[in-house]
DRENMINU-441605 format. One record per residue (C-alpha): z, y, x; residue in three letters. Coordinates in steps of 0.05 Angstrom, whole numbers, plus 5000, padded with zeros to 4 digits. Example, Ala and Ser with C-alpha at 12.3 -4.5 7.8 and 13.67 -1.06 7.14 Angstrom:
! DRENMINU-441605
515649105246ALA/514349795273SER/
***
This chain:
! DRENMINU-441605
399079223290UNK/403579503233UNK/409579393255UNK/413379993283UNK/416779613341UNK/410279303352UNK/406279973351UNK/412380263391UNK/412279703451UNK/404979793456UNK/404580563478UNK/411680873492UNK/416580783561UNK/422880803539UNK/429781213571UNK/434080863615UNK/429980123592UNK/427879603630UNK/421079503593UNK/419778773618UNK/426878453591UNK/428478963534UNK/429778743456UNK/425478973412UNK/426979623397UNK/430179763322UNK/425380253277UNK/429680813240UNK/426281203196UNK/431081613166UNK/438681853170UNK/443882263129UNK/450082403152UNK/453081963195UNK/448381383183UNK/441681223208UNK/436780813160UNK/431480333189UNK/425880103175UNK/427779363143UNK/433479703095UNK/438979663141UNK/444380223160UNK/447880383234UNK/453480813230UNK/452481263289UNK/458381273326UNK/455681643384UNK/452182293347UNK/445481823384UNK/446782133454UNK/452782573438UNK/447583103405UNK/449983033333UNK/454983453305UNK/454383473231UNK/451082873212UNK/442582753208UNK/438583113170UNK/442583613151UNK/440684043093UNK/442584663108UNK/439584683191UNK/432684443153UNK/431984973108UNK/433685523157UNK/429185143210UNK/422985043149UNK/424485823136UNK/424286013209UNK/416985593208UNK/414486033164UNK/415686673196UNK/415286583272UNK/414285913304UNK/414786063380UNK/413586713422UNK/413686873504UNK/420287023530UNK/417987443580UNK/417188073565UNK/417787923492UNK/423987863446UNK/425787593374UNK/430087633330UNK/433786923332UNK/435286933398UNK/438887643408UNK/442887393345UNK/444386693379UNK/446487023445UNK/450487533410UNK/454587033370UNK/455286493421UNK/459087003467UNK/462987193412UNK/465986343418UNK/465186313497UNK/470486603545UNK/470687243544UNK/468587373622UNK/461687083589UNK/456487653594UNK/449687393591UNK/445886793561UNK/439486513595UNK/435285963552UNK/433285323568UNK/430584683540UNK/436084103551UNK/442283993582UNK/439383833654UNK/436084403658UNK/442184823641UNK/445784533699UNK/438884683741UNK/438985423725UNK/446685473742UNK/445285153801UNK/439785613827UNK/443986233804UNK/449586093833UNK/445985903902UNK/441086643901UNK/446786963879UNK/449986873945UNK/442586953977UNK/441887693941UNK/448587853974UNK/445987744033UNK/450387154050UNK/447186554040UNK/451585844016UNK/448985224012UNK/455184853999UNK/456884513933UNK/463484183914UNK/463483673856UNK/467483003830UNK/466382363849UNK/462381973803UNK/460082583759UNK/453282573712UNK/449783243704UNK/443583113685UNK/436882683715UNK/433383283754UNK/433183333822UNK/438083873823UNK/442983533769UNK/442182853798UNK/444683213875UNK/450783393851UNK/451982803801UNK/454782203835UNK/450381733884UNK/449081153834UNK/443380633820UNK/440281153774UNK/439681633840UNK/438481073893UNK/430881143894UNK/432181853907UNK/437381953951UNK/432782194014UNK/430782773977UNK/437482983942UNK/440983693976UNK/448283373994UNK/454583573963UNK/461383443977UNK/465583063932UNK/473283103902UNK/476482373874UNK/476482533799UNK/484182793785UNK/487182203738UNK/493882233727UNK/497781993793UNK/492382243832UNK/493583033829UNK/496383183899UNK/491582713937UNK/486183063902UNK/489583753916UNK/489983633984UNK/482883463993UNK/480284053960UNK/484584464008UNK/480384244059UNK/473684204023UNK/473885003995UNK/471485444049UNK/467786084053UNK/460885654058UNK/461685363987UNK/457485653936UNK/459985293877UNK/464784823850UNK/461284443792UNK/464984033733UNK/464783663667UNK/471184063644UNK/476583523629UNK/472382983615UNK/466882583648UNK/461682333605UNK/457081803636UNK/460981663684UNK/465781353648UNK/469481753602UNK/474881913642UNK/479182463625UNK/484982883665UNK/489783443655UNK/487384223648UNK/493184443689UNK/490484083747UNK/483084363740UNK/486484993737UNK/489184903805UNK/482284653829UNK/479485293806UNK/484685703843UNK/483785393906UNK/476285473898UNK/476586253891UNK/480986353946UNK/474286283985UNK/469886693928UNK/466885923908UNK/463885983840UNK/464685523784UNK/461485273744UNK/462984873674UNK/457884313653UNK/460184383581UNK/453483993552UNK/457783383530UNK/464183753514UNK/461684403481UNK/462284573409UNK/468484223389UNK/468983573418UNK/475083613455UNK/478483863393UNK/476584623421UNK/470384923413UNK/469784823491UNK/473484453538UNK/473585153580UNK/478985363521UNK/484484983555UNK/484485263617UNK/486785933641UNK/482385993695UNK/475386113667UNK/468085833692UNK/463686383726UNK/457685963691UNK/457585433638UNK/451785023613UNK/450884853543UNK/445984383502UNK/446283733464UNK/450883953406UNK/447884723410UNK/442684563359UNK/447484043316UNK/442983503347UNK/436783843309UNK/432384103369UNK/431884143437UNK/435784763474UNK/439384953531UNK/443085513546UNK/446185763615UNK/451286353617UNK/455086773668UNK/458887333678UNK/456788083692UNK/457988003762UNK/452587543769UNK/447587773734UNK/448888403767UNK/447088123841UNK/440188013806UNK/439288823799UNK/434689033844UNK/428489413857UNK/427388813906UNK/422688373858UNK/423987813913UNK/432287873878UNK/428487593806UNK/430687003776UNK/424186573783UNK/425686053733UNK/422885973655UNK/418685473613UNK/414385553574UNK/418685383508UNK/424285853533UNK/428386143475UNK/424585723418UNK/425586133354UNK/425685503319UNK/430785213366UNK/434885833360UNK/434885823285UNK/437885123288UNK/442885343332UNK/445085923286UNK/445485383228UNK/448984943258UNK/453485503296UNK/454585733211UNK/457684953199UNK/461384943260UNK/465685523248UNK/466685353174UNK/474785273162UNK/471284533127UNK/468884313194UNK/473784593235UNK/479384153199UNK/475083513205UNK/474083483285UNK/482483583275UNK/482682963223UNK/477782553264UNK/482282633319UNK/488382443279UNK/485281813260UNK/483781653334UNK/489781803354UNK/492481353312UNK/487280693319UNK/489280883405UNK/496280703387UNK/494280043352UNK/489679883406UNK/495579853453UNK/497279203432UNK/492078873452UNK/491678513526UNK/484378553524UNK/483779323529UNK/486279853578UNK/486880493597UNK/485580903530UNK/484481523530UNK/482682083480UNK/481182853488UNK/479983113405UNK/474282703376UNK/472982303439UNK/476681643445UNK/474881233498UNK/478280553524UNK/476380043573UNK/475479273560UNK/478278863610UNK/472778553659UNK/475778383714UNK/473878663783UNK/466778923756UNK/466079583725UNK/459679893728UNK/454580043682UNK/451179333688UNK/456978973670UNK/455378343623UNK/461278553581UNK/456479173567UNK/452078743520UNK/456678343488UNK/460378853455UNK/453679333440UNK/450678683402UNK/457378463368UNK/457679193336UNK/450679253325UNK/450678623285UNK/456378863248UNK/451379553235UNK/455779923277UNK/451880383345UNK/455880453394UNK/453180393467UNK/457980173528UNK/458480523590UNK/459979863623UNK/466279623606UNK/468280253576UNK/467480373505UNK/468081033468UNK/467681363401UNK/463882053391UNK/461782103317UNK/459482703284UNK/463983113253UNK/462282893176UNK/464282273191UNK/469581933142UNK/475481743138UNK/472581013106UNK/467480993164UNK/472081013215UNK/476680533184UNK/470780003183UNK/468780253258UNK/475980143278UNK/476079433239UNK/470179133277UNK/471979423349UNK/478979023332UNK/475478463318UNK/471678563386UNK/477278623422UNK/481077963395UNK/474677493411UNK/472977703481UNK/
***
């Protein structure tokens, strides 16, 4: 059995798959920039930074050499009661970017995780205080992760169905589209009281649940209304952090700030795995204690990964570059202006676009949802046309890494055009 996709089908489960009816699954063997290369000689353009983790196209030359470097001098280390080197300097320089209420960074390994740790913090910070909250507030239909704690205050789906029984509950806000601000002011008036512990969030736009996007002025209203009753918040920023919403975080639009924001996905560039939790002094503070019982009891073994960390330096360096900086604002130009074209056409509504995300919805009648035929019509028509994109449903979005051209949109835009006039 030589074949790759033989080999592959043989021994591996795949993510969110049904194994029994699946395709064969396509071999890539190599990428640069923002194209993937498999194994028969063809090329994808990645349109979705494969799982929004991307940011400055595969391979990248300059995150492999510091990464081979770092392999030569320290591969991994304990992180407790041991320190290196890469990860003061990561901490140190990521809340130089983060609000500035940001105080302290705690490492991770992936984006669920990040939202675990938040979680956990923000519910023994109110049991170190001696006044225990086991309330959380969240949006309808949010996605924060596949962990038991991430998948409680995500949205009850058919990805959490099996597992509802043992989920903590939450209570939940209608997302706050546009036309539906005072409704779902109104609510949270009701739903923010002094047994809330935290109010948790995919800042301005949710990812896997749809895409859909609304206003920072009326998140920063949410927010108020949440710390009337001391509520903390907390920012899932692992989709929207590190430029995507034309900001380095979606947290830079508001004027009320997160108490604690979880990062991963584009933290290493989309090189290694990493996750990152911060908060401010105040909570770290309700930690202090010659009470060991106070501790933060949470770590893996992989925690603070100096290669990891070096990654996220490198790809931190690119980031910030004045080069990179001006192509998340070009890349948003150009969707801005393939949203207006798309306007005209009766087969697509509700577009929407926050910076580099542009996201719009093909028309499907009543259903919706993930499983929606519609799903796999337009995944295959762009696949065939070497093009990866992968539907939420009927919704179909646009999150390429920031190297991206100009000419590579242009043939993306083409083909989704062409989608749109045949279904």
């Amino acid at each position: 059995m030589n074949n790759l996709a033989e080999r592959d089908r043989a021994v591996i489960w795949h993510p969110f798959t049904q194994m029994q009816t699946a395709p064969v699954p396509i071999s890539i063997v190599r990428g640069q920039g923002s194209v993937l290369y498999s194994a028969d000689d063809r090329e994808y353009l990645d349109m979705i930074s494969s799982w929004w983790v991307n940011l400055h196209g595969h391979a990248h030359p300059y995150i492999a050499q510091r990464v081979s470097e770092q392999l030569q001098i320290l591969e991994h280390v304990i992180f407790a009661d041991f320190t290196h080197p890469t990860a003061v300097e990561l901490a140190e320089r990521l809340l130089t970017i983060l609000p500035q209420n940001q105080s302290k960074i705690f490492y991770s390994d992936n984006g669920s995780t990040a939202v675990e740790v938040a979680l956990k913090m923000a519910f023994q910070y109110w049991h170190n205080l001696g006044k225990p909250r086991r309330k959380v507030v969240a949006f309808e239909n949010a996605y924060h992760g596949d962990t038991f704690g991430a998948m409680a205050v995500g949205g009850r789906s058919a990805f959490t169905a099996p597992f509802v029984p043992f989920l903590f509950d939450v209570e939940y806000l209608p997302v706050p589209v546009a036309g539906q601000e005072e409704v779902v002011l109104q609510r949270a008036a009701t739903l923010f009281t002094d047994e809330v512990a935290a109010f948790i969030v995919e800042p301005l736009v949710q990812g896997a649940g749809g895409m859909t996007m609304y206003e920072p002025s009326i998140l920063d209203k949410l927010f108020q209304l949440a710390r009337q009753n001391g509520s903390l918040i907390i920012a899932d920023e692992v989709m929207t952090g590190f430029g995507r919403t034309g900001r380095l975080f979606a947290s830079d639009y508001l004027q009320e700030k997160p108490d604690l924001i979880s990062l991963s996905k584009g933290l290493t560039g989309g090189t290694m795995a990493l996750g990152v939790t911060t908060c401010t002094q105040a909570i770290y503070d309700a930690f202090l204690s010659d009470d060991k019982f106070k501790t933060l009891f949470h770590g893996h073994s992989f925690t603070a990964n100096p290669l990891a960390c070096t990654a996220a330096l490198a790809s931190m360096d690119l980031l910030l570059m004045d080069e990179t900086q001006a192509s998340i604002q070009r890349i948003s130009q150009q969707h801005s202006d393939f949203a207006n074209q798309l306007a005209a056409y009766s087969t697509v509504e509700t577009i929407r676009q926050r910076g580099t995300l542009l996201a719009f919805d093909l028309k499907a009648g009543e259903q919706r949802s993930y499983f929606n035929n519609i799903r796999d019509t337009a995944y295959n028509f762009l696949l065939d046309r070497n093009i990866l994109m992968r539907p939420l449903g009927n919704v179909l979005y646009l999150i390429p890494p920031y190297c991206t051209t100009n000419e590579q949109l242009a043939y993306t835009y083409e083909q989704i055009t062409k989608l749109v006039q045949t279904i």
